[in-house]
Structure formats: C-alpha cells, structure tokens
Steps between C-alpha positions, in 0.01 A plus 500: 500500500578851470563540876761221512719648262796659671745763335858344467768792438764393291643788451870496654666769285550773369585693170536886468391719206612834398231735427544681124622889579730368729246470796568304781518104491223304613509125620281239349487171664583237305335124475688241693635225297288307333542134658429711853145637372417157389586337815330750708154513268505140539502489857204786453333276240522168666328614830224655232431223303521238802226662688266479166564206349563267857214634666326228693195481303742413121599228676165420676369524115794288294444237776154481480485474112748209490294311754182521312642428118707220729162355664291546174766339313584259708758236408401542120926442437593260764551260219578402137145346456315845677676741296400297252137471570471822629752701255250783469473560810906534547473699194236776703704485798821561335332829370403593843865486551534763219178696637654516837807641391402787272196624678673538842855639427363783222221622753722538780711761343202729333572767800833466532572821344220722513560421912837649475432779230529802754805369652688421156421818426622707735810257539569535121518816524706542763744289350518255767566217297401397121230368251762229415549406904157508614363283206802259573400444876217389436571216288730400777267505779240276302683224482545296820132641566385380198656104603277437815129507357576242211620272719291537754249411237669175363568331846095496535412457130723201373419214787136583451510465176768222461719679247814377448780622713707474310337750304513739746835680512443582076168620602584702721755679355282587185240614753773731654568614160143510394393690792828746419347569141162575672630739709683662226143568337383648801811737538467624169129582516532667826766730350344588191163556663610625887128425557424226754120445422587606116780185508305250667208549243780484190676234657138280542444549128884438423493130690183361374614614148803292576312216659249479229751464235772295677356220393248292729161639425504501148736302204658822424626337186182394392375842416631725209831629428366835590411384839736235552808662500454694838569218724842601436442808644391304868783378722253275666549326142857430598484473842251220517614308197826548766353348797313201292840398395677482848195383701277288279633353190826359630252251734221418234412156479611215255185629253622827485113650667669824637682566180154436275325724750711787462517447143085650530622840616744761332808534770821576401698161340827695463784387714552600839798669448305722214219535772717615754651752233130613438458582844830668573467716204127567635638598833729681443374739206194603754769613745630713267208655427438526851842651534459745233149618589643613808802644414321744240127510701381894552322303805803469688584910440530676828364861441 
C-alpha cells in the first residue's frame, strides 16, 4: 500500500555546478552507485510485495483450491489404467494448473504501481535513485516470493490426484516460469494504464482472450485461417502444450489414451525447449514494455 512505502535516500554525494556569469557554484547531489540503489529498493520492495502477495488469506485461497480440484479429482492419475480411463479428466485438471497460474500472479500486481505513483514521483524527482533501479528491484524481490504459493499448491494437489511424482519437479518449474510470464502481463498493464480498477477490467478481458484461444475450449485449428492463427498469439498455447508434455504424456498407457485425447484439442505440439523459448520471449518483452511505460509515463511527473 501507499502507506508502507518508505523513502530510501541514496543519495551519498555530491557534485558542484558553476552558475553561467560566473555566479556562485551550487551542489547537486548525486545518485549513489547503481548496485547500492538496487540493493536498497530491494530491501524496500521485498517488504512491499511480501505483505501483498503472502497475506494469510493467498495462502488460505491457493490451499483451498488445490484441495477441492484434489478431492473432485480424486486419484484420476494414480495409475497407468486411470489416466487412461479417465485421460480427460487429467487433461481438465492439467488446465486448472494453467488457470491457477495466470489468473493469480497477473491480478496480484494490477496496483502495484498506481499504489506507489505519489511516492515515485516525488522520489524521481528528487533524484533519489533511478527509473532503471527501481524497475530492477522489483524483479528481484518477486522471486523467492513468487516460489512459496506454487508449491504450496503441488504438495496438496499431486497425492490427491495421484500424479506422478516424478512429474513434479518439471512441473513445477514451468509453473514458476508460467506464473513469471503472468506476472509480466500484469506489470505491463499496470504501467501503461496506472489505473487499478481500469487494469483489472483490461486484464479480465486480456486472460479469457488468452484462455479461450489457448486451446481447450475450442479446436483452434479447426476454424479458418483467419481465426486460427491467433492461438499463437496465447501463451497459455505454449504453456499448457508445456505442462501436458512433462506431466501427462510421458505416463500414458500402452494404448496411447492420453496422447489420442490431447490429440482432440489444439495445444502447443512444439518442443519444450521451443515452448520454453515462447514463454521467455513472452516474459520478457511485457517487462519491457512495462519498463518503458514507466520510464517515459507523464503519470509519474512530479509538478
């Protein structure tokens, strides 16, 4: 919240200036180095983020959703012959997995910058630190935070379930990854928009666009070129085409049910290493833009 953000001078020296005419010199402080901004905004933006996105109730939430998709799918992969039988049903669940992990991560930062505007602002201006330090901190603070919920989520999920466990270290690393890419998306709408209530309603519109052409409602590539070709566009696409390939079709049965199931729907079939590219390349160009909308935003101008 705006209230927990704390000013951090970094300022630590000085330059001087000489006034055309031959007034008198004047000093400006100068930034501290770089590597000591980042390592102080980090400390600011860890203590932020922590308090949002490990409050009580996330965790109260993540838990409770892996318990019911665990009891309602109950032991549907415990075996060769059930994930055979019921390879639908692991199908559905594995796309909770992707659900899970896009919805959650990209709505917990829609405020993360409109709560901070006024601060950045004046702090900006002041010349406490820069754009370039700020943005940077905050990539570092996500990411032991962003650890803890995923596998929170898997220790409940899998035994219900009976997914392999061997499965579970791949799968959880593309969740960690998955979940990175949807946080990019909610970065970079926040930035562009600095609206909270104006990003969440973009961001709804954004994900179900996503979800609806990533592959499990319709046969994307039964519809017409025209149409067709924006499943490329989803990185739900990749990302479950991603987890069907670590998770499922490694432990189909000796007639092949998971692989002719998932042959009915329109994931990704590239290979992981071009749907981890996908992703990357996803993640990575939205933080970008999220870097660049606020290094050139007017809404960030202290008048």
């Amino acid at each position: 919240t705006r209230d927990s953000v704390i000013y951090v001078n970094t300022q630590t020296t000085t330059t001087t200036t000489q006034k055309s005419g031959g007034g008198p010199k004047t000093a400006v402080p100068a930034l501290a180095p770089f590597g000591t901004q980042v390592g102080a905004l980090t400390k600011r933006a860890f203590a932020n983020a922590k308090g949002t996105v490990l409050k009580p109730i996330r965790w109260i939430m993540v838990i409770s959703l892996a318990g019911m998709w665990g009891w309602l799918w109950w032991s549907i992969a415990r075996t060769k012959r059930k994930r055979g039988h019921h390879a639908a049903d692991v199908v559905s669940v594995v796309y909770f997995f992707v659900a899970q992990w896009a919805w959650g991560p990209s709505f917990q930062t829609v405020g993360a910058f409109p709560a901070e505007r006024d601060v950045l602002a004046k702090e900006l201006a002041g010349e406490v630190y820069s754009i370039e330090a700020y943005f940077l901190s905050k990539q570092f603070a996500e990411i032991p935070i962003s650890t803890l919920l995923p596998a929170a989520f898997y220790l409940v999920l899998f035994p219900l379930v009976g997914m392999p466990w061997e499965s579970l270290p791949a799968t959880y690393a593309i969740t960690l990854l998955h979940s990175w890419v949807s946080t990019s998306l909610g970065i970079a709408l926040s930035a562009l928009i600095f609206d909270a209530e104006q990003t969440a309603t973009v961001l709804i519109v954004t994900n179900i666009f996503q979800s609806c052409c990533g592959g499990f409602f319709i046969d994307m590539a039964g519809q017409p070129a025209a149409i067709a070709w924006v499943k490329y566009t989803s990185y739900w696409y990749y990302a479950t085409g991603l987890y069907l390939k670590v998770c499922a079709l490694p432990y189909d049965n000796g007639d092949k049910d998971l692989h002719n199931e998932i042959n009915a729907y329109s994931f990704s079939r590239y290979p992981i290493a071009f749907d981890v590219a996908v992703l990357f390349v996803y993640g990575f160009g939205l933080r970008l833009i999220a870097y660049l909308a606020l290094k050139y935003s007017p809404k960030i101008r202290f008048a």
